[in-house]
N, C-alpha and C positions, 0 to 999 in steps of 0.2 A: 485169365490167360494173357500173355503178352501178344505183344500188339503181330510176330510174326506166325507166335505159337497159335493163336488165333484162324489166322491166314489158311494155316497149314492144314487146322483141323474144320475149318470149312470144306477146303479143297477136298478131304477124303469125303467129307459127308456128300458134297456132288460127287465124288467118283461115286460113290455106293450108291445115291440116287437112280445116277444113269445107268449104272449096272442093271441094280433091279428092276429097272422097266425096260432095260433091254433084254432082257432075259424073257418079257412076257411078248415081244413081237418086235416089230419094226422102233427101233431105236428112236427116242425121241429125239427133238431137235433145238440146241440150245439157242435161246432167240437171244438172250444180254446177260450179265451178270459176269462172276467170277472167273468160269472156267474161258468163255470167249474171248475177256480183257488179256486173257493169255497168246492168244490168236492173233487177237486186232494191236493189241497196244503196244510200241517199243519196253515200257515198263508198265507193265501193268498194277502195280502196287501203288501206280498214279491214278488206279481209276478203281477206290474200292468198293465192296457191292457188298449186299448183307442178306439179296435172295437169287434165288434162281430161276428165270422163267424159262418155260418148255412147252415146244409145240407138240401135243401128242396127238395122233393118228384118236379120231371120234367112235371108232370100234375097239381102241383100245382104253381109253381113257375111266371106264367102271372098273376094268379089271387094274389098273395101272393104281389108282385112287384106292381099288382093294388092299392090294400088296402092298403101298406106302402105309394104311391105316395098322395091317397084322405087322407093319415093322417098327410100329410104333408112333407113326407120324400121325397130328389129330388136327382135326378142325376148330380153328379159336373161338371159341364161344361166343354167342350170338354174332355170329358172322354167317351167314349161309351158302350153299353147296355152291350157288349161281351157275346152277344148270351147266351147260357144255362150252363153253366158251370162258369158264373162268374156273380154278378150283384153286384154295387156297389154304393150306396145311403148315402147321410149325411142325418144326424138329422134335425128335422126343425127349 
């Protein structure tokens, strides 16, 4: 993809992201990455990012990690779940 087409198809994959875990409760909360440099930055295409972290509420975070996995999102191999404080999932 090019370098904007790129951009553009990140951006939906966080919207969808943050959809589907808003949809399971309390909206998570974007700590850095793509969707905030939109926020924070006069130009944000100055400051590019390639993940997206999120603070999720600890009552929701099994069920949140469910719904990513049946959407198709997996755990990188020999990487482990690292318990409540960490989860880390590619794209599908």
């Amino acid at each position: 993809l090019g370098r904007h087409a790129h951009r553009r198809s990140a951006a939906r994959e966080a919207g969808a992201v943050l959809s589907l875990l808003s949809s399971l409760g309390p909206p998570p909360l974007v700590l850095k990455g793509r969707l905030l440099a939109h926020q924070v930055w006069p130009r944000p295409w100055h400051r590019p990012s390639t993940d997206l972290d999120l603070l999720v509420e600890r009552e929701a975070l099994a069920a949140g990690v469910g719904a990513l996995v049946a959407a198709g999102y997996r755990r990188p191999s020999g990487v482990p779940l690292g318990g409540t404080s960490s989860v880390l999932l590619q794209c599908p």
